[in-house]
C-alpha positions as CSV (number, residue, x, y, z in Angstrom):
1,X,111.2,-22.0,-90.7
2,X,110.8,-24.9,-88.5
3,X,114.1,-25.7,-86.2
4,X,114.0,-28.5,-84.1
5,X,116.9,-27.7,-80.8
6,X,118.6,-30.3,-78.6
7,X,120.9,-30.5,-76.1
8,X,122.9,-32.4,-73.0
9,X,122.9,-30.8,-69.5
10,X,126.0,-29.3,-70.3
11,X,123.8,-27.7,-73.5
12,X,120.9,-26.4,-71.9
13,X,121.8,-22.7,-70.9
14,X,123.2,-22.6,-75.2
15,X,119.6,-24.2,-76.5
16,X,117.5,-22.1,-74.1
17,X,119.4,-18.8,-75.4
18,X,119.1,-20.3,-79.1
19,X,115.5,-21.0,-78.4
20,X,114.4,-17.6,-77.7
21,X,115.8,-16.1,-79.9
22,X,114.7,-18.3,-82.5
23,X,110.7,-17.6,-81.5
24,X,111.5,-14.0,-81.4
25,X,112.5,-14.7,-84.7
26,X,109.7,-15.8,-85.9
27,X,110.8,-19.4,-86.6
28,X,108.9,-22.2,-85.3
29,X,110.9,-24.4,-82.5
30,X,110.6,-27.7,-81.6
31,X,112.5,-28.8,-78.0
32,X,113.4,-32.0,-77.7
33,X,115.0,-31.4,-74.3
34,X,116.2,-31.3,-71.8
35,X,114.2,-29.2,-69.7
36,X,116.7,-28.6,-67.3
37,X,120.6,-28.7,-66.2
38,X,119.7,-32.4,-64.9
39,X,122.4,-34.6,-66.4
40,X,120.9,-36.3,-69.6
41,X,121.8,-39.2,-72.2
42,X,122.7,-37.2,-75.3
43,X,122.5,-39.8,-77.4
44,X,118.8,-39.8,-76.9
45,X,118.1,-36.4,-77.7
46,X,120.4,-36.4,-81.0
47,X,118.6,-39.4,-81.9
48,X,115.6,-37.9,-81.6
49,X,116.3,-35.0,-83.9
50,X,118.0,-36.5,-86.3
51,X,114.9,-38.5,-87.2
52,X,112.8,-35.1,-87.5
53,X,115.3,-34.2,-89.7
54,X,115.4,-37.2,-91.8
55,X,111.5,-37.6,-91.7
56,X,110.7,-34.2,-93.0
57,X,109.1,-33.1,-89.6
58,X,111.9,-29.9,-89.3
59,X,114.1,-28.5,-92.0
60,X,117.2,-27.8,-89.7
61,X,118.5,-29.1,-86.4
62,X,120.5,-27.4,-84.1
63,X,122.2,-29.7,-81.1
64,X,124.8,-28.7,-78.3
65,X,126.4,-30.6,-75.7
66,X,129.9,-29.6,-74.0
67,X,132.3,-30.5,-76.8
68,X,129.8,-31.2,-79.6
69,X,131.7,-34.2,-80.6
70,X,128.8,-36.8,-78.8
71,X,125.9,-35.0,-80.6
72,X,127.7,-35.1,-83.8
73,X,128.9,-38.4,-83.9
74,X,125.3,-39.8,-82.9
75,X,123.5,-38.2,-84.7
76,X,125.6,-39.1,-88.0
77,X,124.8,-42.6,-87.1
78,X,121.0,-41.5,-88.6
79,X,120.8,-42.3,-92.4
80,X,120.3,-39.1,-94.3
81,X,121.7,-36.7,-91.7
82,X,125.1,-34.5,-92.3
83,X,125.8,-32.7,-88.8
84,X,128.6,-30.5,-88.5
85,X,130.9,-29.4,-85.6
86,X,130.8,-25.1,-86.1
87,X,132.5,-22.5,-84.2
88,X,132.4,-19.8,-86.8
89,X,130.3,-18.6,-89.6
90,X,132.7,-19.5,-91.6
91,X,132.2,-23.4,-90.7
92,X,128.9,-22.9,-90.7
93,X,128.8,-21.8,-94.3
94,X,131.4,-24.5,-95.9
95,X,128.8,-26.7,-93.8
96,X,125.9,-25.7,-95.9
97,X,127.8,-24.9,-99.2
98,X,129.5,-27.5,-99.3
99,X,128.4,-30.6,-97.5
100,X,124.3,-29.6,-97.3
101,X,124.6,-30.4,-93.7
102,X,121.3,-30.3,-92.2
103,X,122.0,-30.3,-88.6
104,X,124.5,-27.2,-87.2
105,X,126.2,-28.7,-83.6
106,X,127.1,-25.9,-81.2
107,X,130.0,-26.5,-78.5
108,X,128.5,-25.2,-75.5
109,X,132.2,-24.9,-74.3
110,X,133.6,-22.8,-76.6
111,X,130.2,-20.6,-77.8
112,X,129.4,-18.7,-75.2
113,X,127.8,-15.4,-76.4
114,X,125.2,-14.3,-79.0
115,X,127.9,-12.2,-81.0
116,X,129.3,-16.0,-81.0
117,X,126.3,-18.1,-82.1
118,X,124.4,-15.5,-84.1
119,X,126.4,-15.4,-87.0
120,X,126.9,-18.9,-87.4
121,X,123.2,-20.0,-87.3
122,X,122.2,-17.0,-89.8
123,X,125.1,-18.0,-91.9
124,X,124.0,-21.8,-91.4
125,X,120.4,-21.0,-92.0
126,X,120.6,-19.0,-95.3
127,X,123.3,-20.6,-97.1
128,X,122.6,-23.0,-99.9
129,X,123.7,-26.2,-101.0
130,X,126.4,-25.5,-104.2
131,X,125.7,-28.8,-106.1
132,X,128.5,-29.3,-108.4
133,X,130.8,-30.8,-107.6
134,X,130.1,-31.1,-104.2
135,X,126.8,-33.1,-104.9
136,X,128.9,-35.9,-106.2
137,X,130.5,-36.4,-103.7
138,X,127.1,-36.5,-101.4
139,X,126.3,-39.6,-103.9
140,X,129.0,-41.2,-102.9
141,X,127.7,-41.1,-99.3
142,X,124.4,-41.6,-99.8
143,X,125.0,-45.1,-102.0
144,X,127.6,-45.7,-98.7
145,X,124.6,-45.3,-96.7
146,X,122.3,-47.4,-98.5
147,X,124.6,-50.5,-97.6
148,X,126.2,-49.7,-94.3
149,X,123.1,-48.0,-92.3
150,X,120.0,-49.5,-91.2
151,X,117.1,-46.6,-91.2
């Protein structure tokens, strides 16, 4: 699978962990950044990702900053992209199941370990969009999209 990774400074020690193991498991891993604990722009780098996403370049993002809250909200300012806030696998899951979010934001603040992270980017990876019900309501957004966003 191809995962593009992003973070803030406050990020970097979470996406160079996620990283690794990532390539170790045999997915294919694009950085956008940063490439050190140098303080960064994170609107940049979510920007950046999102648009992979939404062009088809990496299936998943993953994005991290201190809190999560600035990578999320940028990067649901790209049209097509659902990021979501997890701290658990069960997040993670409702995420996918539910809301076919294609970009998983980790809080570098409160995801510390791998027994943390691992679960909730396997959960986040392998589960699949429900439909249903649920896929009405991503109609809605998408039509809100069409009129509110530019691309």
């Amino acid at each position: 699978m191809k995962i593009g990774i992003g973070a803030d400074h406050r990020g970097f020690k979470l996406k160079t962990r996620l990283k690794d193991y990532l390539l170790r498991n045999g997915n294919k891993v694009i950085d956008f950044g940063p490439d050190s604990e140098e303080p960064v722009d994170y609107p940049r780098i979510a920007i950046k990702v999102a648009k992979a996403v939404v062009g088809k370049k990496i299936k998943f993002g993953i994005l991290s900053c201190f809190s999560g809250q600035g990578m999320a909200i940028t990067a649901n300012k790209v049209k097509g992209i659902r990021a979501a806030i997890c701290t658990d696998k069960e997040l993670a899951y409702y995420a996918r199941a539910h809301n076919d979010a294609n970009i998983l934001v980790l809080p570098a603040r409160s995801i510390k370990s791998k027994n943390q992270w691992k679960p909730i980017i396997e959960t986040f990876f392998n589960t699949k969009f429900e439909g249903g019900r649920h896929q009405r309501r991503l109609i809605i957004i998408k039509h809100y999209e069409t009129k509110q966003l530019v691309k």
